[in-house]
C-alpha distance (Angstrom), angle and dihedral (degrees) to the residues before:
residue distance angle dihedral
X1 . . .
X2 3.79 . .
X3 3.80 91.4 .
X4 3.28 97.3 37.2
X5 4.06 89.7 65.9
X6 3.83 93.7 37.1
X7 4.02 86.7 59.3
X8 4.29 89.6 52.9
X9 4.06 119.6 105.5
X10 4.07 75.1 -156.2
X11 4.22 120.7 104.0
X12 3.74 107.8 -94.1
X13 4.51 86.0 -103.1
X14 3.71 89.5 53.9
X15 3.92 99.0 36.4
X16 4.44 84.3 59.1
X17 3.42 93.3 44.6
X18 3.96 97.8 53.3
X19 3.75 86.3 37.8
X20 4.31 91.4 53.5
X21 4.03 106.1 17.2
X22 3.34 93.4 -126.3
X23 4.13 123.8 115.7
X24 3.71 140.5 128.2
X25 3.76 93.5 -53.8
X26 4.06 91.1 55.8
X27 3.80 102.8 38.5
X28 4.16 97.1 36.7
X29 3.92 86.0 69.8
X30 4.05 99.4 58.3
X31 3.41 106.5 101.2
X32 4.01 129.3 -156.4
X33 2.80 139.7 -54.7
X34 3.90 115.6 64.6
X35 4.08 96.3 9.3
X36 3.42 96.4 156.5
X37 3.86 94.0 49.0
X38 3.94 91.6 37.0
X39 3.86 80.5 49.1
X40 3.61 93.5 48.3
X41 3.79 93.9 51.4
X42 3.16 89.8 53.2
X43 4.19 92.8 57.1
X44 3.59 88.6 40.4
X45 4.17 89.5 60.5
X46 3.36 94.5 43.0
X47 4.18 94.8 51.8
X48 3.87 92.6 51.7
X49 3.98 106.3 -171.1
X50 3.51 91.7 20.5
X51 3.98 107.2 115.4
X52 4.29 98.6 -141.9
X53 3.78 121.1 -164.2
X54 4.11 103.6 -154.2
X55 4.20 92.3 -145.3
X56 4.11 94.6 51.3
X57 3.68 94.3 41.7
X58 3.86 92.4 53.3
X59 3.84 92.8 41.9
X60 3.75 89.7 -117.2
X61 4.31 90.1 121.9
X62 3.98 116.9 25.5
X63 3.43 123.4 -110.6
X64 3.96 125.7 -109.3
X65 3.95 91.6 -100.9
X66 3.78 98.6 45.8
X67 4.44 109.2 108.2
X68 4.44 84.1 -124.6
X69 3.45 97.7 44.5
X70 4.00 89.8 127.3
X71 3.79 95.1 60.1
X72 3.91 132.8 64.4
X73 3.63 118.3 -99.7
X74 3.83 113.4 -109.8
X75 4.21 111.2 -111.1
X76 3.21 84.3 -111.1
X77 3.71 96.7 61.5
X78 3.73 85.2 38.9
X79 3.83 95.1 60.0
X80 3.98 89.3 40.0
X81 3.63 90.0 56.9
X82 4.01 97.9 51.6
X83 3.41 93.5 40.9
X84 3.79 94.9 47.3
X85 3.58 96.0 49.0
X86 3.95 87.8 40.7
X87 3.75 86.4 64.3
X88 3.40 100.3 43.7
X89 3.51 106.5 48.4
X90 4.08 86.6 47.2
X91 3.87 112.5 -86.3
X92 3.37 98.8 137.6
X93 3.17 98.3 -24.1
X94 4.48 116.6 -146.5
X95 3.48 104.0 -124.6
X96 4.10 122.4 -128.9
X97 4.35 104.6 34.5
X98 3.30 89.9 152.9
X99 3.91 100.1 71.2
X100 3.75 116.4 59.0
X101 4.13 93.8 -118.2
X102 3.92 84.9 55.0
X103 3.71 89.3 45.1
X104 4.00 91.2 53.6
X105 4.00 92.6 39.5
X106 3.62 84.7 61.6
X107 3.60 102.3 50.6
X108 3.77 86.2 39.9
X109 3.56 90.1 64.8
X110 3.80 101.2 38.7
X111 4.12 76.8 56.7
X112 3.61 103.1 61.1
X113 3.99 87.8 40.3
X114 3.90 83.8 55.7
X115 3.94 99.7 44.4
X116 4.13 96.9 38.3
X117 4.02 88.9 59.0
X118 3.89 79.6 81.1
X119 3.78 91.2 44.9
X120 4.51 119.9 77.6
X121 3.86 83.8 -127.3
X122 3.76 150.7 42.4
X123 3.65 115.1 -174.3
X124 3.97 108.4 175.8
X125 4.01 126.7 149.9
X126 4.20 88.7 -151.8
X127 3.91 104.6 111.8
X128 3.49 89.8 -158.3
X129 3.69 98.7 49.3
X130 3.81 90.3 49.6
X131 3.46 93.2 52.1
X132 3.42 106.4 49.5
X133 4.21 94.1 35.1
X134 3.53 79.4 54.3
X135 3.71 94.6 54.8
X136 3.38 95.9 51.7
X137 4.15 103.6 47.4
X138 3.46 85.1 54.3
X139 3.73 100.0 51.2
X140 3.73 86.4 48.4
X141 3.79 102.7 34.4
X142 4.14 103.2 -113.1
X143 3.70 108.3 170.0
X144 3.80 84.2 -151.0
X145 4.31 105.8 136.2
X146 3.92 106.8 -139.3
X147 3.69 115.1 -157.0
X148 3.90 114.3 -168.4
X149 3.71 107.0 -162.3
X150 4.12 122.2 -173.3
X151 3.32 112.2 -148.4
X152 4.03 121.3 -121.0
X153 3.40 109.6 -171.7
X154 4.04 130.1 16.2
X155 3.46 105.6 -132.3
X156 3.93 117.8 -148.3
């Protein structure tokens, strides 16, 4: 797979999903519960041969080569990894990576998903932040409450 994407003229996003099918249009439409393992199926099929473990792949254990592989990742880096690789293979996808504003919106938003799994409540209007924070407290069993409010009316 790995040269297979190295050989594409296509951005690293695009090479993966012409190499696996899968993309925004595919992963938008799985619906909760069990994203992250519906999501991970979904890899898994689309990898045929490849033997997958669900934790490395979404960055929730380390791999073999990383310097910390003997400890256990913080939550923090646990929710990072889900919702990084969430938004990378397509879940929800944040719109504009390849400016540096879209670059730090995104890692803005995987932020507050990371620091309000130690707060009682997330209350966000960002679909895509919902979604994928949502994703990952349920795969790893945060009690944090996420409200996703729409607003209405702007209000001068």
């Amino acid at each position: 797979m790995s040269r297979e994407l190295d050989g594409q003229e296509l951005p690293p996003v695009k090479a993966f999903e012409a190499a696996t099918g899968l993309g925004a249009l595919v992963l938008k439409n799985i619906e909760p519960p069990n994203v992250v393992e519906k999501v991970f199926e979904k890899v898994q099929k689309s990898m045929d041969g490849l033997e997958l473990d669900i934790d490395i792949f979404f960055g929730v254990k380390p791999q073999s080569y990383e310097t910390t592989n003997n400890r256990e990742k913080t939550l923090a880096e646990k929710i990072n990894g889900i919702y990084h690789q969430l938004n990378f293979l397509g879940y929800y996808r944040d719109t504009g990576m390849k400016t540096c504003r879209g670059f730090v919106r995104s890692s803005s938003d995987m932020t507050h998903a990371e620091v309000a799994s130690f707060c009682h409540l997330l209350l966000c209007r960002d679909e895509g932040l919902v979604e994928k924070a949502a994703a990952a407290y349920e795969y790893l069993g945060v009690r944090t409450k996420i409200l996703h409010f729409q607003a209405t009316k702007k209000i001068d």
